[in-house]
C-alpha positions in Angstrom: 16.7 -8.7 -4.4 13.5 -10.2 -3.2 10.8 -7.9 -5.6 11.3 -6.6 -9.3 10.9 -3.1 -9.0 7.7 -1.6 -10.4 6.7 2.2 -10.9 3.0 2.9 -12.0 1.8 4.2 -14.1 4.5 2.9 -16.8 5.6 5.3 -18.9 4.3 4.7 -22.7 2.6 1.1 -22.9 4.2 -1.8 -20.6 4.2 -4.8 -19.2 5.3 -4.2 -15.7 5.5 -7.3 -13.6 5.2 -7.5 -9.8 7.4 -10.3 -8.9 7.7 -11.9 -5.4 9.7 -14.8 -3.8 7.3 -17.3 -3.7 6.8 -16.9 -7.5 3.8 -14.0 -7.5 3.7 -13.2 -10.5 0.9 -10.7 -12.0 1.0 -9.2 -14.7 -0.4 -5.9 -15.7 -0.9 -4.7 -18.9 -1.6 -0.6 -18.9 -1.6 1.8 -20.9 -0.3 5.3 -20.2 -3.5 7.8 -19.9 -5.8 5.2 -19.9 -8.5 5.5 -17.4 -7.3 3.2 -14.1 -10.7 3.4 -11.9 -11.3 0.1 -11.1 -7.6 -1.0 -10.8 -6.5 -1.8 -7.0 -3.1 -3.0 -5.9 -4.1 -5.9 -3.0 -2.1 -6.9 -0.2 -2.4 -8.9 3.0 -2.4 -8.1 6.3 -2.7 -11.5 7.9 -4.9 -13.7 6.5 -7.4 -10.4 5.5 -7.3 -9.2 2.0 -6.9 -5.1 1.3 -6.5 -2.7 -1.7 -5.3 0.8 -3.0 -6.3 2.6 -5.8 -3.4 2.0 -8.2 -3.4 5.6 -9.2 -1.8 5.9 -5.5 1.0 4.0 -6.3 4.2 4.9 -7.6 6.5 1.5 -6.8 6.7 -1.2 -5.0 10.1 -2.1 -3.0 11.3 -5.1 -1.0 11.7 -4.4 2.5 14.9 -2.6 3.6 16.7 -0.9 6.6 14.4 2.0 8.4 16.1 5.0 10.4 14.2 5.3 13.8 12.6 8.7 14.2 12.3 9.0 18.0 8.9 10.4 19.7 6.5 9.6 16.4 3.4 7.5 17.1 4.0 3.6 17.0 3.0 2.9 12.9 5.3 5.3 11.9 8.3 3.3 11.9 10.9 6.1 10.9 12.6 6.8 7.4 14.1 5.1 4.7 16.4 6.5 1.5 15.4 5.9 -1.5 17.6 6.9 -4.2 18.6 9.6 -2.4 14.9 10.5 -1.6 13.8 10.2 2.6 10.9 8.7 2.4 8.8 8.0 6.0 7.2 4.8 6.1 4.4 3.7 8.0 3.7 -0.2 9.4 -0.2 -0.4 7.8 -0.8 -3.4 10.7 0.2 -1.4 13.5 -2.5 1.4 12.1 -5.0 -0.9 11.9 -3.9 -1.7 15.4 -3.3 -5.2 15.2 -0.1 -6.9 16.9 3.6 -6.4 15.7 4.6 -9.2 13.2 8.5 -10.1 12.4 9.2 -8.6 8.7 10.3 -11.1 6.6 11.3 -11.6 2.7 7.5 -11.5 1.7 7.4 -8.3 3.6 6.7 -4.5 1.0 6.7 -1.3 1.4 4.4 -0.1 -1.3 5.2 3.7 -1.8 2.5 6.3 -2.7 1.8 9.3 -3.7 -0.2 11.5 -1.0 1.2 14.9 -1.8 4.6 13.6 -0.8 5.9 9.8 -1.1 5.5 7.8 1.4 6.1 3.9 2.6 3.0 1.5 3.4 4.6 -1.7 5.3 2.4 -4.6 4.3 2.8 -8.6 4.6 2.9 -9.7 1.1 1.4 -8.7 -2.1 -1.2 -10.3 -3.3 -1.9 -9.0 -7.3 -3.8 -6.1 -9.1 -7.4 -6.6 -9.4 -9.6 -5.3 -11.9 -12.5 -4.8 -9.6 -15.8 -2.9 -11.2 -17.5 -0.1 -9.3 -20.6 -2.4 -8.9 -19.4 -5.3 -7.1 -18.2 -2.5 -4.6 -20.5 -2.7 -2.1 -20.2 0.1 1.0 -18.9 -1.2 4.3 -20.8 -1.5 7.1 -22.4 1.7 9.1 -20.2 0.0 12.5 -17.2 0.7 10.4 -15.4 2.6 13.3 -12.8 -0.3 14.7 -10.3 0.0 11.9 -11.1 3.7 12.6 -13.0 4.0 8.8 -10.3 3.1 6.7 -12.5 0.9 4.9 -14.5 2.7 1.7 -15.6 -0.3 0.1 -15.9 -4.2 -0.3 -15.1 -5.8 -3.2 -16.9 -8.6 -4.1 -15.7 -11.2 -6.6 -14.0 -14.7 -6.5 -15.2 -15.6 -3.2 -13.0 -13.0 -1.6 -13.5 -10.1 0.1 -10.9 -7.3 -0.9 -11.2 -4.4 2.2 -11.0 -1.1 -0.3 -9.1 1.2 1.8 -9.7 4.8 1.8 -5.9 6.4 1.5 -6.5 10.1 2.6 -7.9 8.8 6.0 -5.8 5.6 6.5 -2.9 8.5 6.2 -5.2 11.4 8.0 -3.9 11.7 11.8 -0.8 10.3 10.2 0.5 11.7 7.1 0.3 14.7 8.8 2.4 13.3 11.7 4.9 11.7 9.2 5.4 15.6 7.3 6.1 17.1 10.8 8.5 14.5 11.7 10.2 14.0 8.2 12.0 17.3 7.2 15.1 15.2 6.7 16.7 16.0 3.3 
């Protein structure tokens, strides 16, 4: 199995590792009820740099087999079972509209919690980042060809980490995915 499996937040104090094939390792020391603002799971999408709010996230799974759903929009891939569980799943690079990539062993699906789980397809995982609220900067006012995903910018070790904002990244489609995901 290509990636440990991770749930967030840990239940009592732990040491949960993310672990990937080409030896990622981050680990993340947290502490259950302790405040998480300022924690963001990263990924990449080609060469660009994004992140969630870990408070999103519920676990992190190595890419698996997806049931087609016929007639939803091109992101939404279809549905996957997870432990019992369907879960939809959506390809975040197709949302972003950038061009179909072959999923590999680096290839996620990061699962959150929006109201209902669901699957985020992403390249590779990058770490968790401890990222204060003032080296957020806001992104630009022409922020409207990734369709405003982007809430933020954070700054620090000479990268850029796009900060995306969940509720509209899942907007036209989370309530897309609901409709088309009564499978049970």
């Amino acid at each position: 199995m290509p990636y440990a499996f991770v749930r967030f937040p840990p239940q009592g104090r732990g040491e949960e590792i993310i672990k990937g094939m080409s030896g990622l390792q981050q680990l993340v020391d947290v502490q259950a009820g302790e405040e998480q603002s300022g924690l963001y799971l990263t990924f990449t999408i080609e060469d660009e740099i994004y992140g969630i709010g870990i408070e999103w996230v519920k676990e992190i799974i190595g890419f698996q087999p997806i049931a087609e759903i016929p007639d939803l929009p091109e992101h939404v891939k279809g549905v996957i079972n997870l432990r019992g569980t369907i879960i939809p799943v959506m390809d975040v690079r197709l949302r972003f509209g950038k061009p179909a990539a072959q999923y590999d062993s680096r290839t996620c699906i990061i699962v959150v919690d929006a109201g209902s789980p669901i699957g985020l397809i992403v390249d590779r995982i990058s770490e968790v980042a401890a990222i204060p609220e003032d080296e957020i900067a806001p992104p630009p006012a022409f922020n409207r060809r990734e369709g405003g995903y982007i809430k933020g910018l954070g700054k620090g070790g000479g990268e850029i980490k796009r900060i995306l904002d969940l509720r509209i990244l899942l907007g036209g489609g989370a309530a897309t995915l609901d409709e088309g995901a009564h499978v049970r």
